[in-house]
N, C-alpha and C positions, 0 to 999 in steps of 0.2 A: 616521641617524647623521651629524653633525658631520663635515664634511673636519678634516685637523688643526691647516691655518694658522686656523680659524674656533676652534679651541679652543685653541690657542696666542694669539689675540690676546684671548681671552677673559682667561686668566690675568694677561698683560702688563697688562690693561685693570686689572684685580683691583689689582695691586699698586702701579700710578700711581699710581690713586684710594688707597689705604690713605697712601703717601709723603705725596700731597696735604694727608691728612685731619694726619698727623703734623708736619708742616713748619706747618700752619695752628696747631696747640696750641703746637707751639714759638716761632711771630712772637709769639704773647702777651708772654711774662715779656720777649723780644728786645726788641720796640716800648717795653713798661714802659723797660728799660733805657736804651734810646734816647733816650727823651722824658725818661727824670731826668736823662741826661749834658748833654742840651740846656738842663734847668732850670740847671745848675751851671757847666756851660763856654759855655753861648752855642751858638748854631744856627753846623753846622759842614757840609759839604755832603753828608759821607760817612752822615751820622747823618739827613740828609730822605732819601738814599737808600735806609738802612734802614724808613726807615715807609714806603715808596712800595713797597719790595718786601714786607713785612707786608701792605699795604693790596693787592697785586698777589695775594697766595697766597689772599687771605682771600674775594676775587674769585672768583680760578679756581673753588678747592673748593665754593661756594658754587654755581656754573653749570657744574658738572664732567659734568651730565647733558648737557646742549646742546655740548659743545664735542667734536669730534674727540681720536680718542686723538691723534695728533701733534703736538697744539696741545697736548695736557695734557702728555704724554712731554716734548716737548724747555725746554717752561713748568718740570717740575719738575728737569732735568738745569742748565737755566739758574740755578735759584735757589742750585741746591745748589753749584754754580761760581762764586757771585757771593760768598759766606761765604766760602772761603778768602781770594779776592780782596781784599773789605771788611777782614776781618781782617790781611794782610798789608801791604793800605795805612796802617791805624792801627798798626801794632805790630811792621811790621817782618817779615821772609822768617823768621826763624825763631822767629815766634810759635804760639801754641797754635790758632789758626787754618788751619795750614798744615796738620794733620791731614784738614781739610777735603779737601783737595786729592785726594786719593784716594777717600773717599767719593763726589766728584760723578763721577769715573773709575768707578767702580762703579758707580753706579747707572744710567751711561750704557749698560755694557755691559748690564745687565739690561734694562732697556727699549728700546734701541736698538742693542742687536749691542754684538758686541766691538769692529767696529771704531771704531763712535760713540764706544763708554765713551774707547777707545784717544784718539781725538781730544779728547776733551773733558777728559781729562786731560791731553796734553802740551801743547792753549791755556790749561790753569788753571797748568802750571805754569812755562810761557814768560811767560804774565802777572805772575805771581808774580816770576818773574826781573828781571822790564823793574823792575816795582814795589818790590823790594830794592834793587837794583844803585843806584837813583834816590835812596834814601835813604840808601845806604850812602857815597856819594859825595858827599851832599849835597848832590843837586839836588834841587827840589822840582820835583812836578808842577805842573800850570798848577790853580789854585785848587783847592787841596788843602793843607789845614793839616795835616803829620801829625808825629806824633810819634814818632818810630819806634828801635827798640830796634835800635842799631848794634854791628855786633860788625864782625870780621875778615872779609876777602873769602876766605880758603881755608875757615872754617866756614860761613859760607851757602852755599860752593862744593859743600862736603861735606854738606851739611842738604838742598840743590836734587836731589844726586845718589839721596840718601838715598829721598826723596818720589818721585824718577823711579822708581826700581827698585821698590821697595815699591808703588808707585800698579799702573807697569805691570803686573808680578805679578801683583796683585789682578785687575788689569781683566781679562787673560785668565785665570785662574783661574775668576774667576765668570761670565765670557762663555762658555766651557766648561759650565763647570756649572749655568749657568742654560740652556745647548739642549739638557743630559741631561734638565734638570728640566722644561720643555717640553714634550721628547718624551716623556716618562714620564708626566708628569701626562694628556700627549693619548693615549697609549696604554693609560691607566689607562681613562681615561674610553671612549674607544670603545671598551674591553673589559667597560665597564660598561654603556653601550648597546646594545652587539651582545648580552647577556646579559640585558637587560630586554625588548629589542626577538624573542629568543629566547622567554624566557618567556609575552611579550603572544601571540606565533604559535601557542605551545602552547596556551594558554587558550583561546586563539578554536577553534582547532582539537578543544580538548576538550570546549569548551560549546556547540561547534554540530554536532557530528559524527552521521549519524543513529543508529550502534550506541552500547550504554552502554558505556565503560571504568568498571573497578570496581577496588576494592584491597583486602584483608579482609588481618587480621592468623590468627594459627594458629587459634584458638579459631571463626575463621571471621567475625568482627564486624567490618562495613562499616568502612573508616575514610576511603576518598574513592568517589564516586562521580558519574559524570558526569549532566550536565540530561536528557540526553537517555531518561532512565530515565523522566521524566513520558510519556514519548509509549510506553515499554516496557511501565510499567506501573501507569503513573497516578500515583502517588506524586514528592512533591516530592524532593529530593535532602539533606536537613535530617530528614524525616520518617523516612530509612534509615539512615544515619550511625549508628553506635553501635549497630545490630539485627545478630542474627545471619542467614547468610542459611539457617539450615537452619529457621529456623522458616515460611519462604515455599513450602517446596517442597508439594506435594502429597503426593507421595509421598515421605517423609522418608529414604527409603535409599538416594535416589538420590543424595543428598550423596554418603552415603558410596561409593559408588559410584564418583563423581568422586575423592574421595580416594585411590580403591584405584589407579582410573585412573594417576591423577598420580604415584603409586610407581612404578607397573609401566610408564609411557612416564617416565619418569626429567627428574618434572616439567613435560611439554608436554603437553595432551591439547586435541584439536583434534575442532569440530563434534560437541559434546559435546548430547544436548538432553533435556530433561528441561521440566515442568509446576512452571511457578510462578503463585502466588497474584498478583493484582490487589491495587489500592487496593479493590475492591468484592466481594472475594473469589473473583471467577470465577476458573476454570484458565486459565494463557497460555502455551505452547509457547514456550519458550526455545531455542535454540541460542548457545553459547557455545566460546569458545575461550581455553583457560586454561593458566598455568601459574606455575612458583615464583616466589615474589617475594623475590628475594635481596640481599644485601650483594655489596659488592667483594670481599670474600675468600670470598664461599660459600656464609655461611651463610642460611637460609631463614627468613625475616620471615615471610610466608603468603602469599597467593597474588594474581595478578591477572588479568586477564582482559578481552575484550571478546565484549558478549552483541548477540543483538539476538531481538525477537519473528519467530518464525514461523508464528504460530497460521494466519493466511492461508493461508502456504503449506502448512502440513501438511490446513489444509481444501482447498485444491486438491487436493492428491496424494490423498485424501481422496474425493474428490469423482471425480478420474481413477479410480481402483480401484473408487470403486459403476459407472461408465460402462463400463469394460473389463468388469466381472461382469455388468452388462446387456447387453451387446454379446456377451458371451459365450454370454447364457443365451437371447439372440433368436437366437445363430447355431442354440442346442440347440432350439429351439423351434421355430423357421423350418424346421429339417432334419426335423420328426417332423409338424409341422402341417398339411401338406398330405396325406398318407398318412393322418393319421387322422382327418381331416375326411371323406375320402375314403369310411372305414369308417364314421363315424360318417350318414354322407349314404346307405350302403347300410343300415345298419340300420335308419335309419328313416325309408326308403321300402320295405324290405319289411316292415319293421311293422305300416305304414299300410295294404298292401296285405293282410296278414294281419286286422287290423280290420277292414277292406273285407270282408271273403269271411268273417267270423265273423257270427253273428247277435247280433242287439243283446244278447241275456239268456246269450250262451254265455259261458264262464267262460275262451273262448280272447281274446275280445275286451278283457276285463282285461288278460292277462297281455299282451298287443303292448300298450296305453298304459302296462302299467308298463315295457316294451321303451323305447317311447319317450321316457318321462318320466329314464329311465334315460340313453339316448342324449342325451338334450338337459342332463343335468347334465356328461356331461363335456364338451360341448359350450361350456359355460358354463365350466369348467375350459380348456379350451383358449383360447376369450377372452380368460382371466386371464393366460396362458401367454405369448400374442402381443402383448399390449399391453405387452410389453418387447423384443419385436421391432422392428430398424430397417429401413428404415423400417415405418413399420404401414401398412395402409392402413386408411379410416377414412371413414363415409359420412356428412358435415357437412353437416347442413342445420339453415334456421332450425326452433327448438325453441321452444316457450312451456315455461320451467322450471315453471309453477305448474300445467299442465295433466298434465307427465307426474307430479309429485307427487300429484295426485289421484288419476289412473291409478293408481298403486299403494297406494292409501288402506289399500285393503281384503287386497290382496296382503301389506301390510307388516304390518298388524293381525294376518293370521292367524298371521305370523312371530314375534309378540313372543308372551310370557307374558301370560298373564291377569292379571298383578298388576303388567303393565308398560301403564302411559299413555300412547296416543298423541296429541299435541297438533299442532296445524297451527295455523301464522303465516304466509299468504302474503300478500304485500303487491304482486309484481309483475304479475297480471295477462294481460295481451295480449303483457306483453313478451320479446323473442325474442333468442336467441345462438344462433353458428353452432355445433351442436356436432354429437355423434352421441349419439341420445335414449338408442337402447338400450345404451350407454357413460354413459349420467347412470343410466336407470333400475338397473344392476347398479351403480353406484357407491354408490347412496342404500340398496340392500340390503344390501350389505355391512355400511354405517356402521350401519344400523339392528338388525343381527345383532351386531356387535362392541358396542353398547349397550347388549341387551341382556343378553348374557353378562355385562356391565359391573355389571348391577343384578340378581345374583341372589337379591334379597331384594325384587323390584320398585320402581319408582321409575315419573320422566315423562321420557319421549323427546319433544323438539319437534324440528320442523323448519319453519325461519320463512328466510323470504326476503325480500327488499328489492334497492332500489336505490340504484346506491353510486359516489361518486365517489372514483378514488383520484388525487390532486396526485403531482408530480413525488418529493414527497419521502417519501411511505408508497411510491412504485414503488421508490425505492432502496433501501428498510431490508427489500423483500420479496424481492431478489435475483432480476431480470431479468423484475419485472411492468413492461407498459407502464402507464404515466399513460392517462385515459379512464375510460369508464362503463362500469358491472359490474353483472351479477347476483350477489346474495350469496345464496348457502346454506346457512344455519345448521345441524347436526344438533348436540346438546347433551344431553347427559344426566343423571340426577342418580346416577351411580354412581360406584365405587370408586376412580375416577382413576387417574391414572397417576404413577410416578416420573419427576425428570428424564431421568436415561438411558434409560426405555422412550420419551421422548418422542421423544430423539433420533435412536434406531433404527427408532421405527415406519413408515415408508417403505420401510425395508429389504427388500428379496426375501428371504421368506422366514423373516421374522424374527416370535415368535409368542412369547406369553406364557402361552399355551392349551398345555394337558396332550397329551402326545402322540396324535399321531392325532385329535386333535378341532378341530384349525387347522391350513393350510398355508402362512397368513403370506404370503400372496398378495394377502389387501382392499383393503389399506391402501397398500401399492403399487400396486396396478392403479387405484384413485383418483389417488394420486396423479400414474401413467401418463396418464390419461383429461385431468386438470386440464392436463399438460404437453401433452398433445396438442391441446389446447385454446384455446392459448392462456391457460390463465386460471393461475391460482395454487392452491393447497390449505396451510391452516396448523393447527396443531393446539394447543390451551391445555389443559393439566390440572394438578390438584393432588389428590392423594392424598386420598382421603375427600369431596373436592369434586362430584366429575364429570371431562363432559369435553367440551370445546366442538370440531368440525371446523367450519370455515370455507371454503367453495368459491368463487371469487371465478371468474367465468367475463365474459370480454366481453360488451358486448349489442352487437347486430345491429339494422339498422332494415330488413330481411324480415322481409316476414308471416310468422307462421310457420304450419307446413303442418297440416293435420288428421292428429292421431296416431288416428283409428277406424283398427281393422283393415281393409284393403280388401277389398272386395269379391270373393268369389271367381267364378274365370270359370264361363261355365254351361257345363252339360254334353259340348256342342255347340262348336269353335272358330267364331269369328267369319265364317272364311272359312281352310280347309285349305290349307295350307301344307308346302311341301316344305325340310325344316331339316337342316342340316348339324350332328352332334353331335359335338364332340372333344374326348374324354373321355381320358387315360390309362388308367384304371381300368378293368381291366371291367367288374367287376359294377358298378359304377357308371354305366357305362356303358351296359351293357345296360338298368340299371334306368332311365336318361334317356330309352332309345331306345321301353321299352316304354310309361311313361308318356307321351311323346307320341303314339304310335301308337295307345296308347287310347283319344286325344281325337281320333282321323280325320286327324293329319298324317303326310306322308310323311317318313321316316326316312333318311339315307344317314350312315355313322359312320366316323368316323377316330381310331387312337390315339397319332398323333402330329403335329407342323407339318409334317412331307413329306406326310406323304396326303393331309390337310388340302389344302392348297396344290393337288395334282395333283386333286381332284375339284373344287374351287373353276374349276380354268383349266378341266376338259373335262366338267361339266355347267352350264349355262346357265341350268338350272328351280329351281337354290338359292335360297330367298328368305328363309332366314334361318339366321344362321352363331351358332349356341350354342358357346360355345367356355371350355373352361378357362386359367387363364393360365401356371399352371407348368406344362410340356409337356418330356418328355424328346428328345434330339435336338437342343438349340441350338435352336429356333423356339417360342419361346415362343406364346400365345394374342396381344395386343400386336399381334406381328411378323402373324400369320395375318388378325386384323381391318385392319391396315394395307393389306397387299394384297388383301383382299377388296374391299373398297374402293377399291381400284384399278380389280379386273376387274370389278366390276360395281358402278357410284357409289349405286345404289338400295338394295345389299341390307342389310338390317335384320339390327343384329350385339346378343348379349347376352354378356356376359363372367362368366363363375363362378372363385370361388377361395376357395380358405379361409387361403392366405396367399399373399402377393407380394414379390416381393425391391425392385419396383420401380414406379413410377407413372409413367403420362406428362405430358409436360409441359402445360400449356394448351393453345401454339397446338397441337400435336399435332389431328391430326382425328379419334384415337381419345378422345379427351381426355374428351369428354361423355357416351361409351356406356354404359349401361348395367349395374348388374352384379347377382349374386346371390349371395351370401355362403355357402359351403358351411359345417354341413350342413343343405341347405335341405330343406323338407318338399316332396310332390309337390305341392299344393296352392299352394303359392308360387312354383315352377317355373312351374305352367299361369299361374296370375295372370300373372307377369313376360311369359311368351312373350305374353298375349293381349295387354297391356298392349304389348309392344314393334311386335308385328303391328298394331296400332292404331294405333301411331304415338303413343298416350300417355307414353310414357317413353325416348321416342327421344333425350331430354337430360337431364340429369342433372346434380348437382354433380361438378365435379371429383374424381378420387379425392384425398383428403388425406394429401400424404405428411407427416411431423412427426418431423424425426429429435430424439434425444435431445442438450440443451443439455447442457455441460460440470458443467454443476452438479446435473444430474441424479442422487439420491439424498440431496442435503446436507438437511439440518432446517430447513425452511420457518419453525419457528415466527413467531407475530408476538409 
């Protein structure tokens, strides 16, 4: 904004130059005149003065750009003072030139204050006096020929007074009202400024601001709408103008909705949100806040509002409520999984022992492997269970994905329909990721079962593998993969596909498209658990009628990875008998731990809790190996028991059992590498483990993997 004296000399500036341009049109016909009187009377001195000051004005205007206003101002006050003059010396004080005399008082005040104009009129008209008085009397001036119109000394007297009063008048009159006219025109104008300079802030403000300001008439149709709606919802700000906005919503009643709103909060409705349409049709969570768009006096135009997307945030909140229902469902999980591992660990090791003691053709030898086969499915069910427990624990070793797919060649073949294809694409080989196998081998059963069901009219299951680089910028669009090298896992189907929305929910806990009681909507999350726990990713692509593609994208590892044969079981005989400490909560579990060692020729001493524990560790010396479970009631967990075992005797050989755990220890931890055995274990895997730990073969181990669940746990992987 202009100060005022900068817009005030503006104007003054304005009006010189216009006098200038005027005084310059008028020396024309002036100079004509001059130069004929010259042709007729002869060159007279007052008449080269007139063409000097022609020739003077015709100057200025001409270079009125390079010259100071004060040279232009007092140049054009001069001229116009020098015409009453000129004319009073040819013709006498009370000629028609005397009118002049006031004019140059005037325009003095304008351009130069009242008090100039005040001056430059009472030197034009004491001029004027001397220059009468001289001719009235009959003197002449010193070379000056005038001819001058002589009247009465009391009528020039009264003609002089006449010019003073009227001039004076004028000069403050208009010196007056030319600093109304000043200030006015300068407070015009920087009211004019401060009002564009208002507006430009608005604009900026409107066109760069991240929410959309909107403005719709009754009918509802766009009539302004800000830029920032491209980044809202893809759409230029031209391309909405004139649309309605109920044709974007999704769900079309939510307008009305907002309308009912707007009556019923008496035109304000605030953090309003509803699903609007994209430039590319996707749904986009809006949040807006809105209200009447009114007149001065009341009445209602329609309405306005500012929106912005929240689709983000509603997938976080989104995203927080699958993680609280996971955390929920591993607290329900964790609180029943140890107890029924527990049970499931006695049943079948008394199974086994009933098989043991039946004859191979007895018809009791059946019924304990279907005991067992029984035992080991919910077994499998409770797997499913925990692998939404936090932390999980999780036995990561290097795996050759192509080897445990083979492993289940035959396993999955017998699983599918005869009129279902099984196809194999391995491409990787030797190559190894840390994972846990039998967490990939139930994942690939699953997919292979949800396929089938997929094609009940049969079709071809593949499952093909490779190796895969993912760049920095496929890790961003897959939402918290790292960049690096991958084993990929294709399973793909040629079945019924899926809709969008079942895609969206299929990670879901629980979430199942299968007829009741024939899915518990567990698969597809426990994959997608296993992938998380993995490190790796899982994404899913279907189209109805197409099929259906799963994607496992798991890190690779540069460990060998380890021989998945079944090992060896121990012989009959332990390697060399040993004196073990059992502590077991459980009894019967218990007891049935205490008897299968004692069957194998070890000595037995048992605790059922971390105090007893503890007290036969300090006061017998002969323990050479501490079997222990890790959830123990009493505050002393199994952890706490091998820590101090370890303490009191640095040699003794520790195995840890659990079928879940709240917690893992750290690396440096010196329990860190022990051992463990996953309840519910068969007795045959027990003796293995113990002969295995008493030998000193499995005395290290991977660290247990804790893997809590990332934030975004449950959102739709798709790619």
């Amino acid at each position: 904004m202009q100060p005022e004296s900068e817009t005030r000399f503006e104007v003054l500036s304005r009006i010189c130059d216009a006098v200038l341009i005027a005084l310059a049109l008028l020396a024309v016909p002036a100079l004509g005149a001059s130069l004929a009187r010259i042709e007729t009377m002869g060159w007279q001195p007052v008449m080269g003065l007139q063409v000097l000051i022609a020739l003077a004005i015709w100057a200025v205007t001409l270079f009125r750009r390079r010259l100071s206003y004060g040279v232009r101002s007092w140049f054009t006050v001069g001229v116009l003072a020098s015409v009453p003059l000129s004319g009073v010396a040819s013709f006498g004080l009370v000629s028609s030139a005397g009118a002049w005399i006031p004019f140059a008082g005037v325009l003095g005040a304008i351009l130069l204050g009242h008090r100039a104009g005040a001056l430059v009129l009472l030197s034009t008209v004491l001029a004027a006096g001397v220059i009468g008085t001289s001719v009235i009397v009959g003197h002449r001036l010193p070379d000056f020929d005038l001819v001058a119109y002589i009247t009465s000394g009391p009528a020039w007297t009264a003609q002089g007074i006449a010019w003073l009063m009227v001039g004076g008048t004028c000069v403050v009159a208009i010196g007056v009202l030319n600093s109304y006219f000043v200030a006015s025109v300068a407070a015009a104008k920087q009211q004019a400024e401060a009002l564009e300079q208002s507006q430009r802030e608005y604009r900026e403000i409107f066109e760069n601001m991240v929410d959309t300001v909107y403005r719709a008439d009754l009918d509802g149709k766009i009539l302004t709408i800000s830029p920032s709606v491209v980044n809202m919802l893809g759409f230029q700000p031209e391309q909405l103008i004139g649309k309605k906005l109920a044709q974007f919503y999704v769900v079309p009643e939510k307008r009305e909705e907002l309308l009912a709103e707007l009556q019923s909060t008496h035109g304000d409705v605030r953090n309003f949100e509803a699903q609007l349409l994209d430039h590319n049709g996707e749904p986009q969570w809006i949040s807006t806040n809105t209200r009447y768009w009114k007149t001065v006096d009341g009445s209602v135009l329609g309405v306005e509002g500012v929106a912005r997307n929240i689709t983000s945030h509603k997938a976080a909140e989104e995203a927080l409520r699958r993680s609280q229902k996971m955390e929920a469902l591993g607290h329900l999980t964790g609180g029943i999984a140890h107890d029924f591992n527990n049970l499931l660990a006695v049943i079948i090791g008394y199974a086994e022992l009933l098989e043991d003691a039946a004859d191979s053709s007895a018809p009791e030898r059946e019924n304990a492997k279907e005991i067992i086969k029984a035992a080991e499915q919910g077994t499998a069910l409770t797997r499913r269970l925990l692998a939404f427990s936090r932390p999980e624990m999780s036995a990561a070793e290097p795996t050759a994905v192509d080897a445990v797919i083979l492993k289940l060649d035959g396993m999955m073949r017998r699983a599918l329909d005869a009129t279902v294809t099984l196809r194999l694409d391995l491409a990787t080989q030797d190559a190894s990721t840390l994972i846990d196998a039998h967490q990939l081998e139930t994942s690939l059963l699953n997919l292979a079962i949800n396929a089938r069901d997929a094609m009940p009219n049969g079709g071809e299951l593949t499952i093909a593998t490779a190796n895969t680089t993912i760049d920095a910028v496929a890790a961003n669009s897959s939402k918290g993969l790292e960049p690096g090298e991958y084993l990929s896992v294709v399973v793909r189907d040629t079945g019924t596909g899926m809709t969008d929305e079942t895609v969206r929910n299929a990670f879901e806990p629980f979430f199942t498209t299968k007829p009741l009681g024939t899915g518990n909507g567990l698969g597809l999350s426990m994959v997608h658990s296993f992938a998380t726990q993995s490190r790796g990713h899982v994404s899913i692509a279907s189209k109805l009628g197409e099929g259906t593609s799963v994607t496992l994208l798991l890190p690779r590892s540069d460990e060998v990875p380890r021989s998945l044969e079944t090992p060896i079981l121990a012989s009959e005989s332990p390697s060399r008998p040993a004196r073990i400490l059992v502590v077991e909560d459980a009894p019967a579990l218990r007891a049935l731990a205490i008897a299968t060692l004692q069957g194998r020729g070890h000595e037995v001493v048992a605790a059922a809790n971390g105090r007893e524990a503890l007290d036969l560790l300090r006061n017998d010396a002969e323990i050479n190996l501490l079997f222990t479970d890790i959830v123990l009631p009493g505050g002393i967990d199994g952890f706490e028991i091998a820590r101090e075992a370890l303490r009191i005797k640095s040699d003794i050989k520790i195995l840890l059992t659990s079928g879940y755990a709240l917690e893992s220890p750290t690396e440096d931890d010196p329990i860190a590498k022990v051992p463990i055995v996953y309840k519910p274990y068969h007795r045959a895997q027990l003796l293995t483990k113990i002969e295995e730990v008493l030998a000193g073969s499995s005395g290290v181990r991977k660290p247990i993997a804790v893997t809590r669940r990332p934030a975004s746990y449950g959102r739709d992987f798709n790619s």
